[in-house]
Structure formats: C-alpha cells, structure tokens
N, C-alpha and C positions, 0 to 999 in steps of 0.2 A: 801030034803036037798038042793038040786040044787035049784029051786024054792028059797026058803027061802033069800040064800047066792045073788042070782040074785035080790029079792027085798032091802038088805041090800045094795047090793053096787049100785042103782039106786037110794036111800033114800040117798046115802054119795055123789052121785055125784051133786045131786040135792042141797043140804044143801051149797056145795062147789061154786056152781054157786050164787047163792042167794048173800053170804060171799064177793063173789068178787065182786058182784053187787053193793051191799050197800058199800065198800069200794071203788071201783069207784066215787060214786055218791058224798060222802065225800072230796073228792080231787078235785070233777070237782070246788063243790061247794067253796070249799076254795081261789084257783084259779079265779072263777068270781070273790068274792068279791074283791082281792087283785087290779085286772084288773080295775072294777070298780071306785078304788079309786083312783087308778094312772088316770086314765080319769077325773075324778071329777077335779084333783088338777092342771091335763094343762088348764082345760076348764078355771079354777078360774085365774089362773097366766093369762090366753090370757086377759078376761075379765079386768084385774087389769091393763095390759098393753093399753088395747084401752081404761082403763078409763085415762090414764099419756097422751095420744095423742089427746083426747078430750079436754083436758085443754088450747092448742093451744101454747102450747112449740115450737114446731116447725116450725107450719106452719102459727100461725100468729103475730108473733114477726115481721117479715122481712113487713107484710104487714102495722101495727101499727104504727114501726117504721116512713116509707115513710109517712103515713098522719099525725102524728105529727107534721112530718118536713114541708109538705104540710100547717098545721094550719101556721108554724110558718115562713113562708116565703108568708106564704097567707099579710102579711101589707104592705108591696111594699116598703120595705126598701133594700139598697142596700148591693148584698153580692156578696163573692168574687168568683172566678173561682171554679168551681169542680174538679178533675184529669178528666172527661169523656173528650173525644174526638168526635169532627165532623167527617164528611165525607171525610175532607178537612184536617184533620189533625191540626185545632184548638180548641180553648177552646169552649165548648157547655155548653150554658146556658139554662136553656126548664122551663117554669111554662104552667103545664096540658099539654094539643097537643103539644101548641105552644114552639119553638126553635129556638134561634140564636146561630151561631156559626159563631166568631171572627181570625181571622188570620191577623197577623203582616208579613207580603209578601215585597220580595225584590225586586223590580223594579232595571230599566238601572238609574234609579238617585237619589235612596236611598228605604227606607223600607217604607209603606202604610200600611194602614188598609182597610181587604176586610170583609165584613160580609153578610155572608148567614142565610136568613129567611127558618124556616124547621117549616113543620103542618105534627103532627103525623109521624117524619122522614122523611119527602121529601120535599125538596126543593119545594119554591114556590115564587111569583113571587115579585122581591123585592117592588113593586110599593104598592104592600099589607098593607108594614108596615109603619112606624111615625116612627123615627128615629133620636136622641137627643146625643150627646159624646162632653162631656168635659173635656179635657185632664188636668191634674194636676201635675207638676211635683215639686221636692225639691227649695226653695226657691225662686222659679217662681210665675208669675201671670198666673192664669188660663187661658183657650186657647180653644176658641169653632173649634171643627172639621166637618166642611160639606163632605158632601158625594154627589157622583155622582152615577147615573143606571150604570151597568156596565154587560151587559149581565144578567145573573141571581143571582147575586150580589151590592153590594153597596159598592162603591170604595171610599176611603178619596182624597178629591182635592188635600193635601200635604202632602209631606214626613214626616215621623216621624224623627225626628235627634236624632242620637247619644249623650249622653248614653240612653239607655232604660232603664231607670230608672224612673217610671213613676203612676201613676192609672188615670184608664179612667173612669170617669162614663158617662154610657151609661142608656137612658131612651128609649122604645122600645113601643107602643102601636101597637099590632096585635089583630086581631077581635076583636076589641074594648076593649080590656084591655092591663092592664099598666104593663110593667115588667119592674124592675129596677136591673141594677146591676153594679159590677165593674172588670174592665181587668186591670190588673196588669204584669208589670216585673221589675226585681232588678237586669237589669245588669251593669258592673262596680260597685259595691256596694260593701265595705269593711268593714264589720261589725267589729267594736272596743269597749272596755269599756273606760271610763274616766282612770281605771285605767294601763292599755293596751295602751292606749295612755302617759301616765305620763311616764311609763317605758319604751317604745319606743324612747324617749325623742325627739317626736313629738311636736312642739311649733304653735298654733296656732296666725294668727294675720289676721287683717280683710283688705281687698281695699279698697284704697282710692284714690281719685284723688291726684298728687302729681305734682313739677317741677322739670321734668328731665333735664339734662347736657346730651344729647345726644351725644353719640360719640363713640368711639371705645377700647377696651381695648387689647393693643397687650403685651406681654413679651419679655424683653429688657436686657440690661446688662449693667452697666457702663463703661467704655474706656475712656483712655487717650486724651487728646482734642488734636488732631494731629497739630491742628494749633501754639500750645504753646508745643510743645515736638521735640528733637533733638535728634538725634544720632552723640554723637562727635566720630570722627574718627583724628587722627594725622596728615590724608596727606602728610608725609613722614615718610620714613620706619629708626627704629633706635631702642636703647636700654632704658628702661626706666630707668632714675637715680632717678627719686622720683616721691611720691605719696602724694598727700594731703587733698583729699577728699576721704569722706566713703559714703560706702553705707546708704539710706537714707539721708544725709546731705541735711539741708540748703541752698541751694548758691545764691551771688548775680552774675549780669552780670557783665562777668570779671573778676570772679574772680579765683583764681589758683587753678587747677586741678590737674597737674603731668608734669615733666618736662622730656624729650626725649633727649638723645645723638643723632644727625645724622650727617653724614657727607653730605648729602644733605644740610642741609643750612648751614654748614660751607663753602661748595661753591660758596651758593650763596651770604654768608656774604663778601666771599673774593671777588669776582668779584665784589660787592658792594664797598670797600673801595678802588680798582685799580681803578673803576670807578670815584670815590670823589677824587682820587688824581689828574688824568685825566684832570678832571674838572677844580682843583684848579690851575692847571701849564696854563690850556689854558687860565682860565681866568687872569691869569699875563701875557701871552704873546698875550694877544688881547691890555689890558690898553696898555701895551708898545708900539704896534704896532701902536694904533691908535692917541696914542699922536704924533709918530713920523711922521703921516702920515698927523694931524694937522699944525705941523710945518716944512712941505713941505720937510722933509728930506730924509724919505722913500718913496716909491714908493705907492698907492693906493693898488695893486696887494698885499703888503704882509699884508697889513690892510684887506681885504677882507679874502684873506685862513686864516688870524688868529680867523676871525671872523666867520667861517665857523669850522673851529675847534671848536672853546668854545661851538657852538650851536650842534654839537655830541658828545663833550664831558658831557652835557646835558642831552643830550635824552638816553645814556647809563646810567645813575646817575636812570633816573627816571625808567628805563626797570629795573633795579635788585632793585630800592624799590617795582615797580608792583610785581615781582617775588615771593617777600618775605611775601608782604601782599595777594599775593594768597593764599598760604601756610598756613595763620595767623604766619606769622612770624614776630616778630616786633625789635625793640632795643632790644637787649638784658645788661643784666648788669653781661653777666659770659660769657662764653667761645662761640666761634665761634660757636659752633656746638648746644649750649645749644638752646632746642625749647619748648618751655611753651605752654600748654592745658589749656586754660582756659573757663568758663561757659559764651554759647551764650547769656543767659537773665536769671535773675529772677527763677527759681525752686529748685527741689528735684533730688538731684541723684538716679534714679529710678534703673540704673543698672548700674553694674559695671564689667571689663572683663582683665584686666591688676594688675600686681604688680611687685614691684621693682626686676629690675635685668632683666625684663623679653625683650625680644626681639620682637617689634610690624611691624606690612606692613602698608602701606600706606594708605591702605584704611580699618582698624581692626577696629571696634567696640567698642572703649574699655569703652565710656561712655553713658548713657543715661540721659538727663535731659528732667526734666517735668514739667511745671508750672500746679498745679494740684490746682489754685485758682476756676480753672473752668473745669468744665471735660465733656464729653457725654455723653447721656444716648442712645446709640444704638438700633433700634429696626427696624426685619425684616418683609417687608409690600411685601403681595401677590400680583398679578393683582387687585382680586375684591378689594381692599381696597387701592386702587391709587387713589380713587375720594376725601376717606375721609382724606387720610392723604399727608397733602400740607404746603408747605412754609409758617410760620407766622400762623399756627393754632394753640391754645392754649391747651398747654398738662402739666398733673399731673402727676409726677414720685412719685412709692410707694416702698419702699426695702421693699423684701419680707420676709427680715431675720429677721426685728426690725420696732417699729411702728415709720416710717419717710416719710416725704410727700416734693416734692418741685415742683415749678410752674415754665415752662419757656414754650418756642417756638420752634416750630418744624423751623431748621435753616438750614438743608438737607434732602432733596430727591432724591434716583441715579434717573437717568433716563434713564439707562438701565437695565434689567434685567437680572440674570446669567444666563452665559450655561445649569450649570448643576442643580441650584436650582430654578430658572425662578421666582426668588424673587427681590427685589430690598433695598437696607438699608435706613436708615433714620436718624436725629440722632436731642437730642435737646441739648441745651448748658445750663447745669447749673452750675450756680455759687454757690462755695465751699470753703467757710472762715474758716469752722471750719474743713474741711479736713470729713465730716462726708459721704462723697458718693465716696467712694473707686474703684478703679478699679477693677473688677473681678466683682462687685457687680451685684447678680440679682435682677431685678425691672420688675414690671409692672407700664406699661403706660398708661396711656389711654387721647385719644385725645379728646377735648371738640370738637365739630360743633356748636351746637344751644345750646338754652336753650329753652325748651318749657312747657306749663303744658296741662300735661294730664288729661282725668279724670277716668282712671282705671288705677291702676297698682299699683303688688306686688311683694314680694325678689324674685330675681333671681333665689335663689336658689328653690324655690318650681317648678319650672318648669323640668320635668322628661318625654324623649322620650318613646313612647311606640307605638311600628310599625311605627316609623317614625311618629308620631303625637307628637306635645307637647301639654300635658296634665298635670293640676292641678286639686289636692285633695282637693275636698272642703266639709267642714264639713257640715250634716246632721244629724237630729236627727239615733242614732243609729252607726253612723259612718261616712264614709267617699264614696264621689262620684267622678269617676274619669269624669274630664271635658277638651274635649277639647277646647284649644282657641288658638285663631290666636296673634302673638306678633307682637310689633310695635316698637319702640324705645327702647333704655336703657343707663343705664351712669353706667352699670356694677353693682350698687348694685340694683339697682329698673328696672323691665320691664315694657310696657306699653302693656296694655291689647284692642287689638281692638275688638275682638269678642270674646264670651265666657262667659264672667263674669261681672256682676253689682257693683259699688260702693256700699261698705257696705257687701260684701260677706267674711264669713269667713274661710279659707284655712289655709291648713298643708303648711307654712313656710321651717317651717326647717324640720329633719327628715323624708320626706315624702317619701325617699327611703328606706323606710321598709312598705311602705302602698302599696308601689311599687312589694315589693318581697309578701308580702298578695293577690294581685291581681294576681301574676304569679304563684301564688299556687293553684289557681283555686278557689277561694274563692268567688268569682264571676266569675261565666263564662258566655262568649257569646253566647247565642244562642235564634233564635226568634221559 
C-alpha cells in the first residue's frame, strides 16, 4: 500500500512539473514576441528619421544657399557692404579666398579711407592688388580717389569731407580677377516724404547767383530828433495865472503857452521904467547944458557931467532890458509882474507839467516841444561793427510793427564807448511829413556798404547752427542732407554762399528747423 501511494504521489509530482513547465514556456514566448515588436518599430522610426536627414534639410540648405549667391555675384556687378566685419573693424567684402576690407579712419586733418587686402583671411601685401574708387556723392560730380602704400594697407591721398553721405565704387583686381563693389554711408541724412515735408511747412527754393546790398542789420528804436526838441522851463519862479496850450497841440514859434504871476520881473520891470525916466531927465539936462555951453554962458565943466550922466543913464536902460530878455521877458501888455511862456519854434507839445493856479521854480519843466517833422532812428553799434557803421552811409529804417520802409544817412556816431555797456549809439535823421515814425517806435536798420553780385546765395533763414557749424539742408532724392558752408555777405534777407553749395542747388528755405529737430533725434547719426 505504501509502495502504491509513493508511486502515485511521484506520478502527481511529476505531472505538476511538466504543467508548470509548459506554462512557463507560454509566457516566455508571449513576452519575446511583444519585445520583438517594440524593437522592429524603433529600428523603422530611426530608419524613417535618417531617411528626413538624407534629404539634406539641414545640412545642405546653408551650403546651396552660399553657391547660389556665389553664381549670382559671380558677374562682377557692384554690390553693397555685408554686416561682416574686418580685422580692422571695417566693412569686408571677399569673392572666393580673395578680401578687402575698407575703413573710413580719422586722421589729425579729417577722415581717410584705409583698405586692407586679405587671401584666405590674412592680410597680404598691398602691392598685390589693382585698385580703382570713385567717390559719388548727392548732387556732386564724381571724384576719382588715389591711394598711397601705407605699411600693409593702402591709404587715400585725401580727406573725405564732411557730411558722409556718400557711395564709393571701388573696382579691385587680385590674382588676376575682378571684384567689384560699393561702400556706402548716410550720415546727416534726414529721411522725409513729399508729404512729411508739405506738413512740416518746409518750403523749398533753389541758389542762385544774386546782387547783394551788403551791409549790416542792427535793431533800433525811434527818438525825438534832440536837435529840434526843447524843454521850456519859466526861469522865474511864480504862480501860474493861465494855460493855453494842450497836450499834443500844434504850435507855431511864439506862440503863447501860459502866462506866470512873478514878482521877479515885476522888479525887474520896475527898475526898467526908474531907469527910462532916468534916462529921459538926463537926456533934457544934457540938451540944456550943452546949448548953454554953446553960447558961452555956462561953464564946459557942467556940459561934460551932464553929458556923462545921459551916457549911464543909458547903460542902465540897456542892463534891465538885457535882464528881461534873459528871462524871455518882453513888453508886456498886463501887469508888471505878468511873464508869458511862449513856444521856441515850430512843433508838438510832447509834454506837459503845469496848470492853473499852480505854483512853479525857476527852472520846472513844465513844457516840452518837439518838431517831430524829423525824428531819429537810434541804433546801438558794438566795437566789431565800428568799421561798418560811419558817417554818411546809407541806411534803410523798417518798423517792425507795420510794413513801413524809409532811406536816410547815418548822421551820428558816439565816439566813445560806455562804461557800463562798451557800446557806442548812432543815430539816422529821418524825415517825417506824415507823422508816420513815432517815437517809442521799434525798427530795424540795416546799413547798406556795397552792392555786389554774387554767385551763390540763399534765404537767410535756411541757415541753422549745429555744433557751432552753419549748415543748410539741402534736398536729395529721399530727403534732406545736412551741408556745411562757409557765408560770405548778406543784406539780411539773402546770404552769400562761399563754400559749400553750387548755383542751382535746391534747399529747405524756410522750415528747416524741423529737419533740424529730425537730425537731433538721431535719425541720422554720426559715426564712421
């Protein structure tokens, strides 16, 4: 029975092993294939990816690209700067090995062009190349640039001038082929539209040769012509009994002003009329004396003192009429004391300081007259403008208030200067019928010199400092270039153009103080 039970349970164990066996082999086998397939499906994905990089996506786009551009620079037409950079820190221009690279360099006496020759990136020896630059600038004639050795470089003979505003074409022959191209810069250059400029109210107008009035334009004022203007004073002190002139008035010379109570010339009226009687008694006892001394009845002796009397009773007659006409005192037809103001010449009562009743001194202010048929045109001249402004030069007075013009001669110049202003006045005389050039009045003047013609010159007004430079805007395609020039004359509305600009050039007139604030915006900036 043992026996038995011992082969049944080695038959169950055995059965159990098998069971698990083939269940093992089940699972391993499900597992490979699943493994399998996952591997099949990276291997397919990688294959799929290195066929997307075989297409040359990546790696030979950048290389296409360059020989394209290589075909299409291969005709030897001229193209513009690249952003790459020299060694030198200029524009590099290279076809195959061969390379130049350009630098705009500041020298002790303005800006140069240096250009280095490079083979395969290094510098080589300038003597190598052929070397051709013609400069082009706006509204210019063209302008050949030679170059000098210059250590391992090739140096321009001359300065480039101000503005850099410019293209250079440059022709280069290294190891026996041609490169062409062009250097460019756009500075001072204020990029506008036509309609950008309309709104600006920018007004263009072109140089021409013109004939200036050379001369000088000073600011002036009109004033009283002191030669024809008086300050009446009464010269004795008294009450004023009447008035008869106003302000503003009319008047002729001599004629009645205002009439003064003083006891001053009632004195001197009284001692005037003791004096006239004086007079009258000696001169009866001279006739008497000297008849009686005619017919030997009197003595010579009292013909003589009578006759010595008459001649101070004289001289006193004549001292209190001097007295009186010191004074302006004259006949009167009223009362001793009565004393009459009357007008020294011809004017306008400009001021007036007295009225009835009132109590005046002897030397009070109390009228002003002013023949204001001519008046001054006052205008103050510094040191440097003493050469131009002289006796007898011929000067245009303008009111600034209203459109009025008149011509005279400059008729004073101080000659000395003030303390405190280290100026000197001047002054011209015009003549004034219609009363139309008023005292107080501000004018500008300006003094003719010559007359001469020029053959550049444009408005005054286009001319605009900028660092201490005077520079005009002058129109080019696209916009505006700022150009320096040197001025020469002017007669205030026209300057003369000595360096800078050609007859036929057309510039920003008027407005160009906004082409101004465009350029200080940075809109062009300087740098080489």
């Amino acid at each position: 029975m043992r026996e038995i039970m011992d082969k049944k349970q080695k038959l169950a164990i055995v059965v159990i092993v098998v069971v698990t066996a083939l269940l093992s082999g089940v699972v391993l086998m499900k597992g490979g294939k699943e493994s399998s397939g996952e591997g099949r499906a990276e291997s397919a994905q990688g294959h799929e990816e290195e066929k997307g990089h075989k297409d040359g996506e990546h790696h030979g786009a950048a290389a296409g690209s360059e020989h394209k551009d290589k075909d299409e620079h291969g005709d030897g037409e001229h193209h513009k700067a690249s952003s790459a950079k020299g060694p030198h820190g200029g524009a590099l221009f290279s076809e195959g090995p061969s390379a130049i690279e350009v630098v705009l360099a500041e020298d002790s006496d303005g800006a140069r062009l240096v250009v280095y020759p490079l083979e395969n990136g290094k510098i080589v020896a300038p003597q190598s190349i052929q070397l051709t630059a013609v400069l082009a600038r706006p509204l210019q004639e063209k302008e050949k640039i030679l170059f000098e050795i210059s250590k391992d470089s090739l140096r321009s003979t001359v300065t480039i001038d101000e503005p850099h505003l410019f293209d250079i074409n440059f022709d280069v022959v290294a190891n026996g082929k041609k490169m062409s191209f062009v250097f460019s810069k756009e500075e001072g250059k204020v990029e506008l539209s036509a309609e950008q400029i309309k709104t600006a109210g920018i007004k263009i107008k072109t140089s021409a040769s013109v004939r200036l009035n050379s001369g000088l334009q000073l600011p002036g004022e009109i004033r009283f012509n002191e030669d024809r203007t008086a300050h009446v004073v009464p010269q004795v002190a008294g009450v004023v009994d009447s008035v008869s002139a106003n302000l503003g008035q009319v008047v002729k010379k001599g004629q009645l002003l205002a009439v003064i109570s003083s006891s001053a010339i009632s004195e001197l009226r009284s001692e005037q009329l003791n004096a006239q009687q004086r007079l009258a008694l000696a001169q009866s006892t001279y006739s008497r004396e000297k008849k009686l001394w005619e017919e030997k009845i009197s003595a010579e002796q009292d013909y003589l003192q009578a006759q010595q009397t008459l001649r101070e009773a004289e001289i006193a007659v004549r001292n209190t009429q001097q007295k009186l006409r010191a004074v302006g005192a004259g006949a009167s037809s009223g009362g001793l004391n009565r004393y009459e103001v009357r007008a020294p010449f011809d004017g306008v009562v400009v001021e007036k300081h007295l009225s009835l009743g009132e109590s005046v001194k002897e030397d009070a202010n109390i009228f002003m007259v002013s023949d204001l048929s001519t008046v001054w045109a006052e205008i103050i001249v510094t040191p440097k403008d003493m050469n131009t402004i002289k006796v007898g030069e011929k000067a245009v007075v303008k009111a600034t208030a209203f459109d009025s013009s008149a011509t005279g001669k400059i008729s004073y110049v101080g000659s000395l200067l003030g303390e405190q202003t280290r100026t000197a006045k001047a002054h011209i005389v015009l003549q004034n019928p219609s009363n139309t050039w008023r005292p107080g009045l501000f004018v500008n003047v300006e003094v003719i010199s010559e007359q001469a013609d020029v053959p550049v010159a444009i408005s005054s007004d286009a001319i605009q400092i900028i660092d201490g430079k005077n520079i005009v805007f002058v129109q080019i395609p696209g916009g505006f270039m700022a150009q320096e020039v040197t001025l020469g004359r002017t007669d205030g509305k026209q300057v003369e153009i000595k360096e800078g600009m050609k007859a036929g050039t057309p510039y920003a007139a008027s407005g160009s103080f906004a082409i101004k604030a465009e350029l200080g915006k940075g809109s062009a900036e300087h740098a080489h």
